[in-house]
N, C-alpha and C positions, 0 to 999 in steps of 0.2 A: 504494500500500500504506500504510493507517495505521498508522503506528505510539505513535501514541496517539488518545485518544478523542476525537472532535468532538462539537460542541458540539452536534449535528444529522446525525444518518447520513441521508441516500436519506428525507428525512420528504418524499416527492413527495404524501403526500397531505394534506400542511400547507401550505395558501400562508396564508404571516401578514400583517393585516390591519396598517395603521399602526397605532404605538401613542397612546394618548390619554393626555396625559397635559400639565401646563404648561412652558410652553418656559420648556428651559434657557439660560443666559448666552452669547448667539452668540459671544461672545471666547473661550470655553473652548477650541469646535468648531475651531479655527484651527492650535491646540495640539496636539490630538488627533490632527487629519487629518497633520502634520507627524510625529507619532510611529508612526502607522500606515503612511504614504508611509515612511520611515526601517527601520521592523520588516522590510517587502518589500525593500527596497532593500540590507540587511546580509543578511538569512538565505534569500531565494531561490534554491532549487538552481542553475537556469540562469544562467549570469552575460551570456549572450546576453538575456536575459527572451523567450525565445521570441519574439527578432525586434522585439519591441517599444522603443521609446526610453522608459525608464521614467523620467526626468526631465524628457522633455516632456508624457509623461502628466498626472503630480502638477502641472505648473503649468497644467495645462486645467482641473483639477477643484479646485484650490485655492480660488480664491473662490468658487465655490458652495458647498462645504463648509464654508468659515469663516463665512457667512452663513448657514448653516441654520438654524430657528426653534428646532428641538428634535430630541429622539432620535433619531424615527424620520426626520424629513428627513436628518440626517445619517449618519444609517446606510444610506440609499438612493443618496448620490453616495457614498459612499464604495464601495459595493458596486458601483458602474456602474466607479468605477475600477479595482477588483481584475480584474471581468471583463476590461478590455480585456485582460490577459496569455494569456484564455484557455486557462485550466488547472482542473482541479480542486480540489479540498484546499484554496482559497482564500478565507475566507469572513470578514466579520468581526461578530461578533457582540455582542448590546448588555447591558446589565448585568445579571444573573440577574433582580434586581425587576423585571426590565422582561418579562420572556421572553415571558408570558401575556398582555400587556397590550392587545396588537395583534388579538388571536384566537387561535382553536386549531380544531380540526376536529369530527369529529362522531364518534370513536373508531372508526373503521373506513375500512382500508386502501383506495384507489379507485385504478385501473389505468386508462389507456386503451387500449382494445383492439378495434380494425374501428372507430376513429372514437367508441364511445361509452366514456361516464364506468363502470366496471364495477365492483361491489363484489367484492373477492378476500378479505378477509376482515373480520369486525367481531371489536372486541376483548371480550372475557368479561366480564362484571358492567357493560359499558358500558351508557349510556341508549337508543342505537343498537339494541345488540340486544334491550332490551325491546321496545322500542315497534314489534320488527319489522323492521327492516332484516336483507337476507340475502343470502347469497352469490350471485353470479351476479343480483342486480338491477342494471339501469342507472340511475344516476342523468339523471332528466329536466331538474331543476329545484331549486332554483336554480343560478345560474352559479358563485356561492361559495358555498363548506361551510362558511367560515372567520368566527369571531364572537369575543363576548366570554366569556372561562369562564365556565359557568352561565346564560349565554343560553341561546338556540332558533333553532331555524331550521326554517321547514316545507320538507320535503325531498319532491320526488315521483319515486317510484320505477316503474319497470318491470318486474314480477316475470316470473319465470322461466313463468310460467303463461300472460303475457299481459296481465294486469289492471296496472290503474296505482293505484299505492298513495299515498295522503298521508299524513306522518308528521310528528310533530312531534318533534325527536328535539333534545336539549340538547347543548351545547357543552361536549366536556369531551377533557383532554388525557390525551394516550396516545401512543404511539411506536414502531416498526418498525425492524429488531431489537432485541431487550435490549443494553445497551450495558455487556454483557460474556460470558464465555465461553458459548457456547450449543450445547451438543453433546447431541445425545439418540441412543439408539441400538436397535434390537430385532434376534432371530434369526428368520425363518420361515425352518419347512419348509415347501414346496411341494410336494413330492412323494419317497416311498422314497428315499433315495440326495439328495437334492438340498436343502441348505439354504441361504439365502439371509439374507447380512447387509444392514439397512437403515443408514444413519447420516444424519443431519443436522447440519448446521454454520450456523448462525447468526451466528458471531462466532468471531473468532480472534484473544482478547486473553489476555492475563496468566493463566495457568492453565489455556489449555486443551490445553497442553503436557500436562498429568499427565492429561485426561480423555481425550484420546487415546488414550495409554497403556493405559487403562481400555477403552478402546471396544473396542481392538483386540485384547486379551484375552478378552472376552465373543465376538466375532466368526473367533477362530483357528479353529473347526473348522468354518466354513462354506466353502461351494464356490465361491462369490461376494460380491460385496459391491455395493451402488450407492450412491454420496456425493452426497447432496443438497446445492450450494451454494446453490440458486436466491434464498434470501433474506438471501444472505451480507452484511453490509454491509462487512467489511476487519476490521481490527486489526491483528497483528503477524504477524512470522514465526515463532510459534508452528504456524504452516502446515505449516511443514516438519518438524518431528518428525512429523506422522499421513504426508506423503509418503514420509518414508525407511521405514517399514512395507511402502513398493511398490517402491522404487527398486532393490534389490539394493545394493551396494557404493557406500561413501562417495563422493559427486560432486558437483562444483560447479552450485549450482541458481540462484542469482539475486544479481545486484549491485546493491548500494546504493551514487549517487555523490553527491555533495554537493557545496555551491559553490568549497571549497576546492581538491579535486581538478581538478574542471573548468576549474578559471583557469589552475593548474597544465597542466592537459594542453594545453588550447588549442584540442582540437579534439576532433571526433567519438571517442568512446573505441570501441576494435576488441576483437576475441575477445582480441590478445597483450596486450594493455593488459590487461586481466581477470585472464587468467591469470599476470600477474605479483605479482597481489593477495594477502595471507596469505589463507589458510583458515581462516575461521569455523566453528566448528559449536556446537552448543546453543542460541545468541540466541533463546529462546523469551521473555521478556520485554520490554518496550517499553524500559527500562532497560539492556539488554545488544545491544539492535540498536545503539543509541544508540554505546555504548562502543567497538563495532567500529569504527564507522564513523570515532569518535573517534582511537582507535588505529591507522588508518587513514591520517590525516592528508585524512579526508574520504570515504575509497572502503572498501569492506565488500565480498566477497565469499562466500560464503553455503552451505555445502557439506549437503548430506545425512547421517546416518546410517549406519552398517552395522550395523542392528539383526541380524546374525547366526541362531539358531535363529527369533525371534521374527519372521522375515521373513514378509509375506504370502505363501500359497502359490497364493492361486485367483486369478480373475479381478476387474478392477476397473471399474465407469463410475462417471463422474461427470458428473452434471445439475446443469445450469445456465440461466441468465433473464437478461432486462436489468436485472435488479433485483442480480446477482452485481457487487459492487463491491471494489475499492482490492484489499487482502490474498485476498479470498478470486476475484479474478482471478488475481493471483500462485499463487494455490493452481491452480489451471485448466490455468494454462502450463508448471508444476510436476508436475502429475500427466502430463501430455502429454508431455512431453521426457523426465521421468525414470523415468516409468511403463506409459509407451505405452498411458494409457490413452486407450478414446475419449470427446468430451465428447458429449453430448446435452443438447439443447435449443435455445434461443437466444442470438446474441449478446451481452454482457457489456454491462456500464453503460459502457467505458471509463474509467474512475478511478482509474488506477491511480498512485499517486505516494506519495511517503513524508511524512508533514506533522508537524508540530508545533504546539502550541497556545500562545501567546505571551498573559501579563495587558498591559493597557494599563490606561492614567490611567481610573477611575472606573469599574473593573469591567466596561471592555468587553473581548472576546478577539479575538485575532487569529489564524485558522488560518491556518499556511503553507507550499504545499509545500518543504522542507527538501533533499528526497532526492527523484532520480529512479532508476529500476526498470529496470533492462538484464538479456539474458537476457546469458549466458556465452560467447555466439555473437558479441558486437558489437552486438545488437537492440535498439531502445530502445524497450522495452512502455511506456513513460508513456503513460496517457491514453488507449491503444489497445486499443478492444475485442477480446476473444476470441473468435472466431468457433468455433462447435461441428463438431465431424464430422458427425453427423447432426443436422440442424434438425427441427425440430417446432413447428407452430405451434399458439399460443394463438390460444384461441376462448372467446367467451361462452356458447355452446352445452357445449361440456366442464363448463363450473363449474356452469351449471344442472344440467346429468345425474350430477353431482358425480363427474367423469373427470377423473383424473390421464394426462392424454396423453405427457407427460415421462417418468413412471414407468413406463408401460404400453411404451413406446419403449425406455427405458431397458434395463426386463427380457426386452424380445427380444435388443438389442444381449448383456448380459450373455451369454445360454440359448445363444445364435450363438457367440459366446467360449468355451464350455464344450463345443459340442458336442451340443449337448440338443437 
């Protein structure tokens, strides 16, 4: 779960290229790599590091890192070492001037799905979708999208028709989700007697606490609802204000522990370990999850709402992807437990952890996970996919016929809930 904003959510269809650029003073890199190894080493939630010896790690990858020629070599063994923990939320990134310098993509989103490269969406006013790129084309060719801002790249596509398209389509940067609150919402009727709320969720950061609110307002005299998480990338436990809408009576929904707690416990934390924890309710903020955890003395538990008259009355699904990451799994496991909803779709990203963004010497950041994610059961969700009730699989064939199979599954699941 993040609870604040990375420096890069789920951008799976950016892989960035080195950056070019002249090599900095290898003596600096030495320093750097020490403060970075040190940042992991103080604020890591697990004080196990997940099995790992994190002090013999750092002196495997020390001199290579002190010897790097420049940026991007250095930002590549440093990154080989954060992997070893094998965790999420763990990333470190290199100085804003630098961000674009390595490449950027071709503004539109690319899945792999049956083995090929598949476009799921181009972004609006991009070069991309001039020159023709569209949804449900396979990418043929080339092997990298990834260039310099304002380059080219000849891209060849497989259209949904058959035919193989070449494109020349410019390098220009763009990003999947907005990195911040993203909630949109509509009412249909479907039929006499039968309306039907949509909502989508994109983001669950800083205010989308009050749009909730909003949604769920607009939505009260509908018969159902269906919660789209699918391109959820995380953010806070603003989650939980749109879940206590479904939950009935105030209840403990999810623990945040951190490394303080954890040394303190010593061992695996259980349901009674939980339930000894004060009750939080409202941390709709990134600043106020924080604070709990503070007041805490490390450990935050997370209670629900008793939104009272304004309680949802109909039925609920919620859809989901592997593309549902951090906060908006949290939301998943949340609607499941405290709302007996059921999920639809596919499998979750796994990513679920609580992180923080750390400045370093010379404008590099360091994300770290901070906080690990337990349900109120003893469960430790870090990092562990959500598996749906009913799966649905994506296909390239759907997005050509332009089928929402998810939704279309989704509003049986719903019409089956109702009765209809």
């Amino acid at each position: 779960m993040i609870v604040r904003p990375l420096a890069a959510a789920l951008a799976s269809l950016f892989v960035l290229a080195s950056p070019v650029r002249a090599a900095d003073p290898p003596s600096a890199y030495g320093a750097l790599f020490d403060e970075v190894w040190k940042t992991v080493e103080t604020n890591f939630y697990d004080p196990t590091f997940n099995g790992r010896d994190w002090r013999a790690v750092g002196d495997r990858y020390r001199a290579e890192a002190s010897a790097a020629p420049d940026d991007a070599a250095f930002g590549r063994v440093a990154n080989r070492m954060l992997n070893e923990l094998g965790v999420s939320h763990l990333h470190l990134s290199p100085p804003a001037a630098n961000a674009t310098r390595g490449g950027v993509g071709i503004g539109a989103e690319i899945e792999r799905i049956d083995g090929a490269r598949v476009v799921v969406e181009v972004a609006p006013l991009s070069d991309a979708q001039r020159q023709g790129l569209r949804v449900g084309d396979r990418i043929v060719g080339p092997k990298s999208l990834a260039g310099p801002l304002g380059g080219a790249v000849d891209v060849e596509a497989l259209g949904c028709d058959g035919e193989v398209r070449r494109m020349r389509i410019r390098h220009e940067q763009s990003g999947w989700p907005p990195p911040h609150p993203g909630l949109s919402w509509r009412v249909l009727g479907l039929r006499p007697g039968l309306k039907v709320g949509y909502l989508r969720i994109d983001r669950f950061d800083d205010g989308a606490a009050d749009l909730a609110d909003r949604a769920m307002d607009a939505l009260a005299d509908t018969q159902g609802v269906v919660i789209d998480i699918r391109r959820n990338s995380g953010g806070n436990l603003s989650a939980l204000r749109l879940a206590s809408y479904f939950s009935g009576e105030s209840r403990p929904a999810v623990a945040l522990l951190a490394r303080p707690y954890l040394e303190r416990l010593g061992r695996r934390a259980t349901a009674a370990d939980l339930a000894n924890l004060a009750p939080t309710q409202g941390a709709y903020t990134d600043g106020a999850v924080f604070a709990a955890v503070e007041r805490g003395q490390g450990a935050a538990v997370y209670h629900s709402e008793e939104m009272g008259a304004k309680r949802y009355k109909g039925a609920v699904v919620v859809v989901m992807s592997g593309e549902t990451a951090s906060a908006g799994e949290g939301f998943a496991h949340i609607m499941r437990e405290l709302a007996g909803a059921p999920l639809v779709g596919r499998a979750t990203a796994g990513q679920l952890l609580s992180s923080d963004r750390f400045g370093l010497s010379g404008g590099w950041r360091l994300t770290v996970p901070v906080g690990g994610v337990w349900g109120v059961d003893g469960r430790d969700f870090g990092d562990r996919p959500v598996t749906p009730d009913v799966e649905v699989p994506r296909t390239a064939a759907d997005l050509c016929r332009v089928r929402d199979a998810d939704l279309d599954r989704a509003l049986e699941v719903l019409e089956s809930r109702l009765g209809r």
